[in-house]
Backbone as CSV, one residue per row, in Angstrom:
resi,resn,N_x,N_y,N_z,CA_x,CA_y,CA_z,C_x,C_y,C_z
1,UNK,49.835,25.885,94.554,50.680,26.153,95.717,50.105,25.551,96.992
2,UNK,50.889,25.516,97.787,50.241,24.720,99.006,51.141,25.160,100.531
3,UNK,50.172,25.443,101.399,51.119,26.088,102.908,51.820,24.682,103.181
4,UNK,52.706,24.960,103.649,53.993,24.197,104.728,53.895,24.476,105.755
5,UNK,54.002,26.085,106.264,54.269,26.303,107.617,53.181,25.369,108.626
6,UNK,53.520,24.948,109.794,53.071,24.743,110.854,52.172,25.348,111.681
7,UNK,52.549,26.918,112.060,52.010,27.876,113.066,51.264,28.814,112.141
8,UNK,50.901,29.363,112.929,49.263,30.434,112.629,49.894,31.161,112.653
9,UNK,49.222,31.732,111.072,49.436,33.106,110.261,48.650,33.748,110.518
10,UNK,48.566,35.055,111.311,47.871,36.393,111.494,48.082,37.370,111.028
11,UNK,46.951,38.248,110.681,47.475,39.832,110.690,48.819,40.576,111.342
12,UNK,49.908,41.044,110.323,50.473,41.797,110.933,51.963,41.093,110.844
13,UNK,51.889,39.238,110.466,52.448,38.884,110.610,53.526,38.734,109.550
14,UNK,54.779,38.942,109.010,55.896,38.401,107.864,56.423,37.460,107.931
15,UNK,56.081,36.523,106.721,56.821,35.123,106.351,56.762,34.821,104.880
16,UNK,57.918,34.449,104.300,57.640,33.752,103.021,55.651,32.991,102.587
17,UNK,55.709,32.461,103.530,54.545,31.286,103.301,52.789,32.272,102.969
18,UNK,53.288,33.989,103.524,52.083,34.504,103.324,51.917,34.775,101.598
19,UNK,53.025,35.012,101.041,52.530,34.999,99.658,52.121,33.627,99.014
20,UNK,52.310,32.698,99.306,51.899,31.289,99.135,50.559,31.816,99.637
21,UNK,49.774,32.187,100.384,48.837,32.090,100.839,47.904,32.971,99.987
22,UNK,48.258,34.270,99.538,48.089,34.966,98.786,47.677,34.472,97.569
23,UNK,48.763,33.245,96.781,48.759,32.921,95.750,47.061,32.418,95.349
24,UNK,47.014,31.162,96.741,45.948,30.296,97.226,44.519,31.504,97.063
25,UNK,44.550,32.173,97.630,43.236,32.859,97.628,43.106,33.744,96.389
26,UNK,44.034,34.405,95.400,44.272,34.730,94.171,43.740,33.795,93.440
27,UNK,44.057,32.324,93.519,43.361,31.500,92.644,41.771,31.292,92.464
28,UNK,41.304,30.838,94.413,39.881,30.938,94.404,39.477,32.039,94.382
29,UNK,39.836,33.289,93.288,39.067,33.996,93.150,39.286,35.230,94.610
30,UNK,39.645,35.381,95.230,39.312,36.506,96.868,40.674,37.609,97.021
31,UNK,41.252,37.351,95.918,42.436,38.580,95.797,42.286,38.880,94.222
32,UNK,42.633,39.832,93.741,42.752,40.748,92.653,43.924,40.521,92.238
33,UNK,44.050,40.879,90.801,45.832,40.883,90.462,46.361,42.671,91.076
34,UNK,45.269,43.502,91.081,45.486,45.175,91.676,45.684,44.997,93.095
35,UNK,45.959,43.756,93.635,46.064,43.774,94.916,47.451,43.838,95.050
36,UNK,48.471,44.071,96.175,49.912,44.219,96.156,49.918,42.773,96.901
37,UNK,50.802,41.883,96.254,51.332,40.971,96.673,52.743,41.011,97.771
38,UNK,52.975,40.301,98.225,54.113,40.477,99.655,53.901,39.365,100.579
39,UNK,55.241,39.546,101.122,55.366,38.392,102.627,54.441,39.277,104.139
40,UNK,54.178,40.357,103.803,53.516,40.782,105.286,51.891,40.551,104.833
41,UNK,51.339,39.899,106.119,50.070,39.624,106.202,49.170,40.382,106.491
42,UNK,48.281,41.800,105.407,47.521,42.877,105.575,46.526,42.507,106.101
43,UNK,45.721,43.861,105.767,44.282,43.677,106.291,43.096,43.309,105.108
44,UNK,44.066,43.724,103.951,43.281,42.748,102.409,43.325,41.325,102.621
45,UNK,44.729,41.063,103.006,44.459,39.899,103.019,43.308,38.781,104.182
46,UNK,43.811,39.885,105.533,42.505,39.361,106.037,41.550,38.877,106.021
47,UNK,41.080,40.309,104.946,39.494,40.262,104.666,39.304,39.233,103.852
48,UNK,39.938,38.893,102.571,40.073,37.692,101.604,39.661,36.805,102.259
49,UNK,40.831,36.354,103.267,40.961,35.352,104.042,39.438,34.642,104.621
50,UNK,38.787,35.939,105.681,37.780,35.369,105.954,36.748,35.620,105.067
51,UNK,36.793,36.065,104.424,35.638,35.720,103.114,35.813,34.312,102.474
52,UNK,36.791,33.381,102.436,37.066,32.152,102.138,36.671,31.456,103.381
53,UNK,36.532,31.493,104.423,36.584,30.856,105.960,34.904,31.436,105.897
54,UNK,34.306,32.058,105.541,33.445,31.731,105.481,32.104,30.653,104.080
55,UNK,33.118,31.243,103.079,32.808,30.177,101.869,32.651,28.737,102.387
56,UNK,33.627,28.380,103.410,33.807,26.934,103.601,33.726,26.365,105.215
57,UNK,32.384,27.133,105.224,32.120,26.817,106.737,33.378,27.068,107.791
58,UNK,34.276,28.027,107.861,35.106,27.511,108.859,35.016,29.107,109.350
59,UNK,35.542,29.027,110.932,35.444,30.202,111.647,36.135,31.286,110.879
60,UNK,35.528,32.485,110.750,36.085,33.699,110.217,37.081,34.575,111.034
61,UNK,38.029,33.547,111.521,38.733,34.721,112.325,39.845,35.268,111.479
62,UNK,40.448,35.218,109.967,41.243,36.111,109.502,42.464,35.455,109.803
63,UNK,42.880,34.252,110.291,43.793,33.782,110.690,43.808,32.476,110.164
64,UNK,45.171,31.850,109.912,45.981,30.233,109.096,45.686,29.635,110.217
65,UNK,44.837,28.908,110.356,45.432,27.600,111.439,45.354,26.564,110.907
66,UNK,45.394,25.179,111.969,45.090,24.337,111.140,44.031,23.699,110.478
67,UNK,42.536,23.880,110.678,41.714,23.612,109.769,41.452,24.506,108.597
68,UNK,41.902,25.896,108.733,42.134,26.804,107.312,42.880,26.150,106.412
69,UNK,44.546,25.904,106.975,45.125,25.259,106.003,45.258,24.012,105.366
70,UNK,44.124,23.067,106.212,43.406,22.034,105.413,43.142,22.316,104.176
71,UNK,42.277,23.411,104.280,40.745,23.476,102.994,41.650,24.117,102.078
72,UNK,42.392,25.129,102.816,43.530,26.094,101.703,44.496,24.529,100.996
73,UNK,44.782,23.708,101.384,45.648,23.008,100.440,44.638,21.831,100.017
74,UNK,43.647,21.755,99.957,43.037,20.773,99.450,43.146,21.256,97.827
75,UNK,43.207,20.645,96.885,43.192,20.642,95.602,42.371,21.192,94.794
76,UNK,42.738,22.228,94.573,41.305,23.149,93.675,40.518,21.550,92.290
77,UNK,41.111,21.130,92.041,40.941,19.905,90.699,40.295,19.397,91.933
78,UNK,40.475,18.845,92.597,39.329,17.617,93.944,37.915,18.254,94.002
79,UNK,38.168,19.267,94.287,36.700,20.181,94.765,36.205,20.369,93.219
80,UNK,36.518,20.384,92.392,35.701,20.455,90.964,35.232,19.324,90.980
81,UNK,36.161,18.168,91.128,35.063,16.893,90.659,34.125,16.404,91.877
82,UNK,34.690,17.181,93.221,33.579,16.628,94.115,32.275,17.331,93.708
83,UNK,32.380,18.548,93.373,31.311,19.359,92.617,30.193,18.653,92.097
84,UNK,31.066,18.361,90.860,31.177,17.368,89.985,30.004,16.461,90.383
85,UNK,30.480,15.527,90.967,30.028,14.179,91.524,28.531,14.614,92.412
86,UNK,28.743,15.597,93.224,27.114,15.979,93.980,26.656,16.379,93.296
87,UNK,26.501,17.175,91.780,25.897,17.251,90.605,24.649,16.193,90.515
């Protein structure tokens, strides 16, 4: 899955694109399947959130902008073989 939206996703906030976002951090591992999935942007997800923002060097503020949703749509398969490759 991969974000579209444009504007910064915060706490508190409802849009289609937060379960996309959800999906994204479900994959790397930072959401649970016992977690409740939805378009409103919790405080689980928050926390997820910046627990990934900090995985990847980027400011932990709990919020989509645009260098979050860089790293969030970069290709889980890319980052294996960049892995990979600094191996």
């Amino acid at each position: 899955p991969r974000l579209t939206i444009s504007k910064t996703l915060r706490l508190g906030d409802k849009d289609p694109e937060v379960e996309t976002l959800r999906q994204i951090l479900f994959l790397y591992g930072y959401l649970s399947k016992d977690q409740e999935f939805g378009e409103k942007f919790d405080s689980d997800l928050a926390k997820a959130l910046q627990e990934f923002q900090k995985r990847f060097s980027l400011e932990p503020d709990g919020s989509v902008g645009t260098k979050t949703r860089e790293v969030l749509n970069y290709p889980i398969q890319e980052q294996i073989k960049r892995i990979i490759v600094n191996m």
